[in-house]
N, C-alpha and C positions, 0 to 999 in steps of 0.2 A: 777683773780682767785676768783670764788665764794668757800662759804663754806654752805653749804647747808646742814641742820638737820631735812629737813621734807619727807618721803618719796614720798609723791604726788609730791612735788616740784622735787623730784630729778627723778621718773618717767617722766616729765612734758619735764625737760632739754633732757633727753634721748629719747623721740619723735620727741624733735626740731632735734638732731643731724642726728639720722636715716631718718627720712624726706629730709633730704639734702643730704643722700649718705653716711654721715659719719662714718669711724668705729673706734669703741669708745674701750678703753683699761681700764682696772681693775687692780689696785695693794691696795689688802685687808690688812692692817694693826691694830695693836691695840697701834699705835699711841707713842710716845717717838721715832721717828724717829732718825735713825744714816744714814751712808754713805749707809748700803746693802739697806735699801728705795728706798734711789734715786737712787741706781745700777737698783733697780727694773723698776722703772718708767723711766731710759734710755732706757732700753728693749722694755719695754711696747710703747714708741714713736718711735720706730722703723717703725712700723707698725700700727700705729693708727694715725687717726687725731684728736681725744681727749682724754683728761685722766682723771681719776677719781683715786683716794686714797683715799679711806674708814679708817677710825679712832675710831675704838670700842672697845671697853676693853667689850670682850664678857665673860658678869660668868657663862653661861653653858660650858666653857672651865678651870674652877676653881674646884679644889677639897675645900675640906671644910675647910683644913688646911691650904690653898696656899695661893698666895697673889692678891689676887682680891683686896681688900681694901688699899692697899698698890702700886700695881702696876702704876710707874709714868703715870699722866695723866702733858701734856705741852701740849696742843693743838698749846699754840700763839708762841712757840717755832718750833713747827710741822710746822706751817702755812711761817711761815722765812726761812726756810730749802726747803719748796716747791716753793716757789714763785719764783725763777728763775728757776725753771723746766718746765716751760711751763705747768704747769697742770691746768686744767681747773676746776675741780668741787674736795673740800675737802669734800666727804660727811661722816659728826660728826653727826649721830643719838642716842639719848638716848637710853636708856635700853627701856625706855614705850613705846615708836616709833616704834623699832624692836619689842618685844615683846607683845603686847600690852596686851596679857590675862593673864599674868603675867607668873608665872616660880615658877613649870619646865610644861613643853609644851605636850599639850596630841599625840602631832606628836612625832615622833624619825626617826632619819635618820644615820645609821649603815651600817659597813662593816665589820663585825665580821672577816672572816678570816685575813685583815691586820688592823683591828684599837685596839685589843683582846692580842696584843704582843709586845715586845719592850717596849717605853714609855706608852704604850696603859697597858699593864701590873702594871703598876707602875702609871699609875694615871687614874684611874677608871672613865670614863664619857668626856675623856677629847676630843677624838677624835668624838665623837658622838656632842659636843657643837663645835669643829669646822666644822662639815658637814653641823650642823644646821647653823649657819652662815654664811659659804659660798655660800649654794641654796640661802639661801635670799638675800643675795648682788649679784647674781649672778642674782634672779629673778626679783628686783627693775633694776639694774643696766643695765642687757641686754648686758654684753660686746660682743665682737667679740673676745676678747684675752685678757686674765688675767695672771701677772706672779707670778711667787714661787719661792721663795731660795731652793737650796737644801741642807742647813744646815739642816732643818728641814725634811730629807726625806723624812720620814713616814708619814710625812703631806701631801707631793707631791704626794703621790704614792696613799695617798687615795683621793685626789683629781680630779685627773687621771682615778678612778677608778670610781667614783662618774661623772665624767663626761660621761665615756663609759657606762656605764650604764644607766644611765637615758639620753641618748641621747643629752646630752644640748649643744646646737650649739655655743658653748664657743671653743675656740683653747687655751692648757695651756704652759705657758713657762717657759721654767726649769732653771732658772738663778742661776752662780754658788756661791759661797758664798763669801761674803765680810769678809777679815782680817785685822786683827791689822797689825802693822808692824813685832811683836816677832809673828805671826802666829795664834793668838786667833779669833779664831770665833765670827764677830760681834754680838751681840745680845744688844738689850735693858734692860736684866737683866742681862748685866755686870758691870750697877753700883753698883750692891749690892755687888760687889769684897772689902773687903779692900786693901789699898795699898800697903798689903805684899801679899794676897791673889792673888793679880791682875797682882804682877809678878811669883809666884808658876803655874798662870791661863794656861799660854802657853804649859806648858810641855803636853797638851792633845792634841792639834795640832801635838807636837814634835813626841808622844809616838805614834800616830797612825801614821805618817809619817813612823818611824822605822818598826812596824807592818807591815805596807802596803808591804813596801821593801822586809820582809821576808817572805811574801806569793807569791809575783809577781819571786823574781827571786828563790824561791823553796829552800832555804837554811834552810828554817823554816819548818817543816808541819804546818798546820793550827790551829790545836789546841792546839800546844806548843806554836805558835805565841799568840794566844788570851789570852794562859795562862800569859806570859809574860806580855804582854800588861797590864792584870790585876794587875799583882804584881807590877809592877814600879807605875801602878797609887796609888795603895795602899801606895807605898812607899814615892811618892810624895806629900801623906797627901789628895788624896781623898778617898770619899766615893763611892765607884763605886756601880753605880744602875747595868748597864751591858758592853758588848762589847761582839758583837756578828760580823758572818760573813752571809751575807745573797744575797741571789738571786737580780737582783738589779729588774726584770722584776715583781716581785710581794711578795719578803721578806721573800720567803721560806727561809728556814735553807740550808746553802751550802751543797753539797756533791762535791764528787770524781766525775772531769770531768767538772762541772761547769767552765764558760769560764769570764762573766760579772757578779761581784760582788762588793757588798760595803760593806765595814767595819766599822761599829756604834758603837759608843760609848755615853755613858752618866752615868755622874757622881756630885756628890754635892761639892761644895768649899765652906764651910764657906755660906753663905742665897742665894747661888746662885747654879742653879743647872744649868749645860752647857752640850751641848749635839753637838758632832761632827761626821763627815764620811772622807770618804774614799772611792769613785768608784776606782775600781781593775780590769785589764782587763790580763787575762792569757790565752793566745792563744793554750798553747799547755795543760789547763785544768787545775784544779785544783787536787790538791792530798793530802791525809794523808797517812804519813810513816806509815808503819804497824810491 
C-alpha cells in the first residue's frame, strides 16, 4: 500500500492502472477512519481491481465556527486500519496540493435546489466545499466507481446529482450505514461524545426507528409523527437542528401519495453534532389525516 501526497504521482499511478484494463475504485474520506470506511472500501472491491482512499480534512467544507482546527487528523492509524484491505493508493494531499491558489477558489460548484436545505440550511458553504472536492478527486483520480454512506444522504443525493449532470463517467454506490451496537450512526465525530453523552447518543437511531414505524404502517399522520419525533428528541437533551420527511429521488418536501421516502434527522449532543435517516417505502402512499 502506497500513500501518495503528490497529485502528478497519483495521476501518474492511475495511467499505469487504466493502461492495463484496470478499473480503479474511489472511497473519498477526511480520514480518522472507523468500521463504515472500510464497509466502504468492501463495496468499492467488489467491482474494482484497485482502490484508492482519499484522506483530506477539506476546510471549504468548515464553517467559521466549526471544527476544522480541531477535527482528528490519525493518518498512521488510518494507514493500520487500511492495510489488510487490500488498498492500493492512500492518497493524503495537503491543502496547497489541492488548492494551490489558495482559498476560497474563484471557481464554485453548486446545486442550489438540494445543497440550499436540510444541513445545507444550517451550515452555509458547506455542500458547495464538498462538490469542490469531490470533482477534484474525482478528476485527479479518474475512478470507474466511487462509494458513499448513506448516513450522510444529502451528500449522496448531491453527488449523484453532480454526476448526472456533468456527465462524469464515474458509477456511485450507495452504501448503507455502519452502526454501533446500541444503533448509533458511525461517524468520526462520535468521539467528541462524552461518556454519558455517548450512551443518551443512541436514542436518535431509536426515536427515528419509532418515527419510521408510525409513518410506514399509517397509525401516525406524518406530521404528528415528526412532531413527536421532535419532542422526545428535545426531551432526550438534544438540540434538534431538524427532522424533516422528504422525497428520497431528490429531497423535495413529502406530500400525500408519496410512495419512497426518507426520514432525516439532525441534531447537536454536547460538541457533536450527529445526523441520521430513515429510507420509508409506503406502497399504498403516503397520507396526512385531515
Amino acid at each position: 500500500m502506497e500513500v501518495i501526497t503528490c497529485i502528478s504521482e497519483m495521476r501518474q499511478r492511475v495511467d499505469q492502472w487504466r493502461q492495463a484494463g484496470q478499473k480503479i475504485g474511489l472511497v473519498p474520506t477526511m480520514g480518522n477512519l472507523h468500521s463504515g470506511h472500510t464497509k466502504l472500501v468492501d463495496h468499492a472491491r467488489q467491482s474494482c481491481d484497485r482502490i484508492v482512499v482519499s484522506i483530506f480534512v477539506n476546510p471549504l467544507q468548515f464553517g467559521a465556527n466549526e471544527d476544522y482546527s480541531t477535527y482528528p487528523r490519525t493518518l498512521d492509524a488510518d494507514q493500520e486500519k487500511l492495510s489488510s484491505k487490500s488498498v492500493d493508493v492512500i492518497f493524503a494531499p495537503g491543502v496547497k496540493e489541492l488548492y494551490p491558489t489558495g482559498i476560497p477558489l474563484s471557481t464554485q460548484i453548486s446545486i442550489p435546489t438540494l445543497s440550499n436545505m436540510l444541513c445545507g440550511e444550517k451550515r452555509p458553504g458547506h455542500f458547495e466545499g464538498m462538490l469542490m472536492v469531490v470533482t477534484k478527486l474525482f478528476n485527479i483520480v479518474q475512478p470507474h466507481v466511487a462509494t458513499f454512506g448513506k448516513k450522510d444522504y444529502q451528500q449522496l443525493k448531491l453527488v449523484e446529482q453532480l454526476v448526472c449532470d456533468l456527465s462524469l463517467p464515474v458509477t456511485i454506490i450507495a452504501v448503507d450505514t455502519e452502526r454501533e451496537s446500541d444503533g448509533l450512526a458511525r461517524s468520526s465525530r462520535n468521539s467528541y461524545l462524552s461518556e454519558s453523552e455517548r450512551q443518551r447518543a443512541s436514542a436518535l437511531a431509536n426515536l427515528l426507528d419509532c418515527a419510521a414505524s408510525s409513518i410506514i404502517d399509517g397509525g401516525q399522520d406524518y406530521l404528528t409523527a415528526l412532531g413527536m419525533l421532535r419532542h422526545h428528541l428535545d426531551l432526550a437533551g438534544f438540540d434538534v437542528d431538524y427532522v424533516s420527511l422528504r422525497k428520497q429521488s431528490d429531497l423535495a418536501e413529502a406530500r400525500d401519495g408519496d410512495t419512497h421516502l426518507v426520514l432525516l434527522a439532525a441534531a447537536k449532543l454536547g460538541n457533536a453534532r450527529l445526523i441520521d435517516n430513515r429510507e420509508i417505502e409506503i406502497s399504498q402512499g403516503l397520507r396526512l389525516r385531515r
